[in-house]
C-alpha positions in Angstrom: 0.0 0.0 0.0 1.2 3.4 -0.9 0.4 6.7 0.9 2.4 9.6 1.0 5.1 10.2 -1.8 4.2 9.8 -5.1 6.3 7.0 -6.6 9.2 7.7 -9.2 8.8 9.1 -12.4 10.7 6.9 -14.3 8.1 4.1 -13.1 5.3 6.3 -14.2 6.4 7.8 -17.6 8.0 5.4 -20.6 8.5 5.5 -23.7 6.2 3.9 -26.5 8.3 1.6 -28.5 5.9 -0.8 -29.9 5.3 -2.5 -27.4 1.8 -5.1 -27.4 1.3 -5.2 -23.3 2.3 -4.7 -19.7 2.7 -7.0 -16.6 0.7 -5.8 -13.6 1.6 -8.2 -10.3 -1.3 -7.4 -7.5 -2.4 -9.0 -4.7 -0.1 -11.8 -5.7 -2.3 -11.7 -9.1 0.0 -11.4 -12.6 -2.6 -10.3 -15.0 -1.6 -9.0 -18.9 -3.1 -5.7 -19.9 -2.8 -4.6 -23.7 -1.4 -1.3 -24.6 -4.0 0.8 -26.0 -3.5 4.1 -27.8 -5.2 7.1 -26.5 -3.7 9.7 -28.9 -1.3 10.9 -30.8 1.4 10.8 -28.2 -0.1 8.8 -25.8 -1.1 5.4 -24.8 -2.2 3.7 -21.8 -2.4 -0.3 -20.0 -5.9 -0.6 -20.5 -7.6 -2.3 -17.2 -11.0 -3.6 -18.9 -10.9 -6.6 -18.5 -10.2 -6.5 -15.2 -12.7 -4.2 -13.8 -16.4 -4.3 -14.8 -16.0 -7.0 -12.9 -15.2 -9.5 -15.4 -12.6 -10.7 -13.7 -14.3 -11.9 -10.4 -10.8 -13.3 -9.1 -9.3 -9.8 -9.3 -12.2 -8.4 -7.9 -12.4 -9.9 -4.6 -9.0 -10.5 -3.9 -8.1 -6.6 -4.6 -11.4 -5.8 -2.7 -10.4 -7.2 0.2 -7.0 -5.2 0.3 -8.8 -2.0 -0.1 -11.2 -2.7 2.2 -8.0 -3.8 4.8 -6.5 -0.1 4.1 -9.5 1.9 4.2 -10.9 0.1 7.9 -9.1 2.1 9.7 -10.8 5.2 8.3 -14.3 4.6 9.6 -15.9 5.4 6.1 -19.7 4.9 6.5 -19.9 4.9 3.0 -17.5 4.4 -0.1 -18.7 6.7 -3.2 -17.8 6.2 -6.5 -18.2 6.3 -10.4 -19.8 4.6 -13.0 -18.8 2.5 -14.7 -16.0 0.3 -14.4 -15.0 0.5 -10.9 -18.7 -0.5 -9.8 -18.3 -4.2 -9.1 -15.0 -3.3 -7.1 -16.3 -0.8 -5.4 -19.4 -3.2 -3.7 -16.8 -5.5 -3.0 -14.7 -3.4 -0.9 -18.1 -2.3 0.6 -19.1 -5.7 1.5 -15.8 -6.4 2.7 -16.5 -3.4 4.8 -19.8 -4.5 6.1 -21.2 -1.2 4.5 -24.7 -1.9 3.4 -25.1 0.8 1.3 -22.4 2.2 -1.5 -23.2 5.9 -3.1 -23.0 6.2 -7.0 -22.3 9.2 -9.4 -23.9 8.7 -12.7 -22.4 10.5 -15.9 -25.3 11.7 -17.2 -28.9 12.5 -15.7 -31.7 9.9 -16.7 -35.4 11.2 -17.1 -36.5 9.0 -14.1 -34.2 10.8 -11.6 -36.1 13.1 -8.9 -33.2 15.3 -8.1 -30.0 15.8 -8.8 -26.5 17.3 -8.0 -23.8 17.4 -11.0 -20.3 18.8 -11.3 -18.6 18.7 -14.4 -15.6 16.4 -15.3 -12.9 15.3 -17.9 -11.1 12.6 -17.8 -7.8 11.0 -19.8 -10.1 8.7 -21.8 -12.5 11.0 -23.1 -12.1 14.0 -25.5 -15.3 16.3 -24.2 -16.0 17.1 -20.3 -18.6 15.0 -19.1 -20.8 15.5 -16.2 -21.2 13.7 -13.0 -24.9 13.5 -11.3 -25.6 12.3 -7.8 -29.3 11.6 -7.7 -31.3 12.1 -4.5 -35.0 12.1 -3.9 -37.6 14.8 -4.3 -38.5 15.1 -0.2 -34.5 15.6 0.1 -34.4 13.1 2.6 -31.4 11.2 1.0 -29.0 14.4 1.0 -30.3 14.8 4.6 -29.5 11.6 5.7 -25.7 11.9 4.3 -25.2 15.0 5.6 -21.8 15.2 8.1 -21.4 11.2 7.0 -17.8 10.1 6.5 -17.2 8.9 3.2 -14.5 7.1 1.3 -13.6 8.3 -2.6 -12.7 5.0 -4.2 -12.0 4.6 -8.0 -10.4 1.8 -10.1 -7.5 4.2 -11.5 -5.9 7.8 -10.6 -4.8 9.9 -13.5 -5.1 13.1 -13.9 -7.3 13.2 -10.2 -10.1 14.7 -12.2 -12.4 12.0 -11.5 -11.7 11.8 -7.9 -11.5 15.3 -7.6 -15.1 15.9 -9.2 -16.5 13.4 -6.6 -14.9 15.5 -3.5 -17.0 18.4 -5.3 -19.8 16.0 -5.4 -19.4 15.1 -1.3 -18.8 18.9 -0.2 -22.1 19.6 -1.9 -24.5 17.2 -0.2 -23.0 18.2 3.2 -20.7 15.0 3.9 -17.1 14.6 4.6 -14.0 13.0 2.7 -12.6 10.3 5.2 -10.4 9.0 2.7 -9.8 8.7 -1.4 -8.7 5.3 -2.6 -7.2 3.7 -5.7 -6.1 0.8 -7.4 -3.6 2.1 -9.0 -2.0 5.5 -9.4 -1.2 6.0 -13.3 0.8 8.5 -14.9 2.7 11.7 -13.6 0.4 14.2 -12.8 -1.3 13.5 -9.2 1.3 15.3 -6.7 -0.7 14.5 -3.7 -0.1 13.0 -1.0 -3.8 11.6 0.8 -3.8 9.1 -2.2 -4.0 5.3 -0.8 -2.9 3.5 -3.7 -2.2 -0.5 -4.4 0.0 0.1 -7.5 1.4 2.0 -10.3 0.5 2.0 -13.9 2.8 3.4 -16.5 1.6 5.6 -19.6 3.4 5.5 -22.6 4.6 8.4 -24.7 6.3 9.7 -28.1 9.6 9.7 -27.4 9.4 14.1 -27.8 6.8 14.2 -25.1 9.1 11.9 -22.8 11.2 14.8 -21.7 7.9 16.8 -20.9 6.2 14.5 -19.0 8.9 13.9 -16.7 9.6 17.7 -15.7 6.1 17.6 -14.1 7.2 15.7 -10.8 9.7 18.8 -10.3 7.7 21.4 -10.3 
């Protein structure tokens, strides 16, 4: 488990040389995860078939080790994303004993009473997206959460954008931010140090953007 400083950028940052895949090793799991372009310069170790909960192995295994780091924090509830981190996220929960995990959607849906939304973008998408946290007409669900200690858990950090929008989301319907969980910490840009993390994930980069990428942790 990681907390605390942000592991080297030589671990995070490589360069794209062709290659087909990359080697995770978690929770004494050794999964292969394809390389998968994202643009021009970039491309990432895509976790999809890992998460969504395809891989139910995975998915209990790394649940249980997030739920062993977050325990100490007291969350009464674990708050997340759609979509991929879902099935990870209710495991940790259950591992937790929490009977109830909190969802942001990315979009509002016509049967939705209320909502909050903060706006979003992430590394994998080209527009900014929104996310919604639905509650019920009488208010009675925002009421009910309000001053409750919450966990922020996600399948990857990037760019913290994600996370970041569902702190907005948290300070909004009166709760607190106990803790903000990961799987893995990818790329160079998240400086923080509240993140608990499991492991790392490298992107890979034109060689010309190498050089860029790197300077970040030194600023």
């Amino acid at each position: 488990m990681h907390k605390g400083k942000i592991a080297s950028r030589e671990n995070l940052v490589k360069v794209y040389t062709g290659q087909a895949s990359h080697i995770v090793n978690i929770c004494g799991l050794v999964r292969e995860l394809p390389i998968q372009r994202i643009d021009d310069e970039l491309w990432i170790a895509s976790n999809h078939k890992l998460v969504l909960g395809r891989d139910t192995e995975f998915t209990q295994k790394v649940g249980a080790e997030l739920a062993s780091r977050i325990r100490e924090y007291k969350p009464e509830h674990l708050f997340t994303a759609e979509t991929k981190s879902l099935p990870l996220v209710y495991e940790t929960s259950t591992q937790l004993g929490l009977k109830e995990m909190l969802v942001a959607r990315k979009s509002a849906k016509a049967y939705m009473e209320n909502y909050i939304a903060v706006e979003v973008k992430s590394i994998t998408t080209k527009e900014k997206q929104k996310l919604v946290f639905e509650y019920d007409k009488t208010g009675k669900d925002l009421e009910r959460l309000r001053g409750k200690r919450i966990g922020i858990v996600d399948d990857v950090v990037t760019t913290y954008g994600t996370m970041e929008a569902l702190e907005r989301l948290v300070l909004k319907f009166g709760g607190e931010v106990v803790c903000k969980a990961a799987v893995w910490l990818e790329g160079p840009w998240y400086n923080g140090e509240d993140l608990i993390y499991l492991d790392t994930l490298p992107i890979f980069v034109a060689g010309k953007k190498y050089d860029e990428l790197m300077e970040i942790g030194k600023k």
